[in-house]
N, C-alpha and C positions, 0 to 999 in steps of 0.2 A: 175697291181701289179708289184714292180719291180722286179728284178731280183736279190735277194738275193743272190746268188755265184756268180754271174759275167758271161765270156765268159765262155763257155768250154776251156779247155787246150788243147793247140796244141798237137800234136799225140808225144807221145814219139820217141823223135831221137838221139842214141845213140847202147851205147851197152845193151846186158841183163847180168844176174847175168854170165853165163856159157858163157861170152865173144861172142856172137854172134850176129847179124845185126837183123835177124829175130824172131818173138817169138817164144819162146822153145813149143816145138812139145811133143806129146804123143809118148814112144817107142814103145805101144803095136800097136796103129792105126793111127798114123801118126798124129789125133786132133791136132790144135793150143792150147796152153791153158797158162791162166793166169801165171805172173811169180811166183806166190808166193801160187798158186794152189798146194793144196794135188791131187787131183784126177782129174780125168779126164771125163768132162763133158759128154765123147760119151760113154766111156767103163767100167768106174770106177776103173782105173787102178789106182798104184800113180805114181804120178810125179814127177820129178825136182828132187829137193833137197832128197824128202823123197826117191824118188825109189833107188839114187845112194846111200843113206844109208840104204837104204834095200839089196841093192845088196853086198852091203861091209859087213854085217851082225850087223851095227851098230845101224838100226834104234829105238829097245828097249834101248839102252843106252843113245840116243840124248833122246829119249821123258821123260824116268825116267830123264830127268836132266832140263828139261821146262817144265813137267808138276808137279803140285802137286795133288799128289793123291788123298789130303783132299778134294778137290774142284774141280776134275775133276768131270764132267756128265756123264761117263762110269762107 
């Protein structure tokens, strides 16, 4: 059968979102995780993006403003 997608893609080489060489870490337990991860696959912390607006006290204001409540599953 062929191979429908092709090669894999080479390993990302660059920076991440938060300017950095290696991928963004979990602050509670150190986990690698995904760049674009809410949570954190070992602890179920959040991450990234969401934890630094959680920490800012901003994260109910980003989500009221991408999610719609019509159609969210919560």
């Amino acid at each position: 059968m062929p191979d429908l997608y092709g090669p894999d893609p080479e390993p990302y080489e660059g920076e991440y979102w938060d300017g950095h060489d290696d991928p963004p870490a979990c602050d509670a337990c150190g986990t690698p995780h995904g760049e674009w991860d809410r949570y954190c696959d070992n602890c179920g912390a959040l991450v990234g993006m969401y934890a630094r607006l959680k920490a800012e006290g901003q994260l109910e204001a980003y989500l009221a403003q991408v999610v719609d409540p019509a159609t969210a599953p919560f």
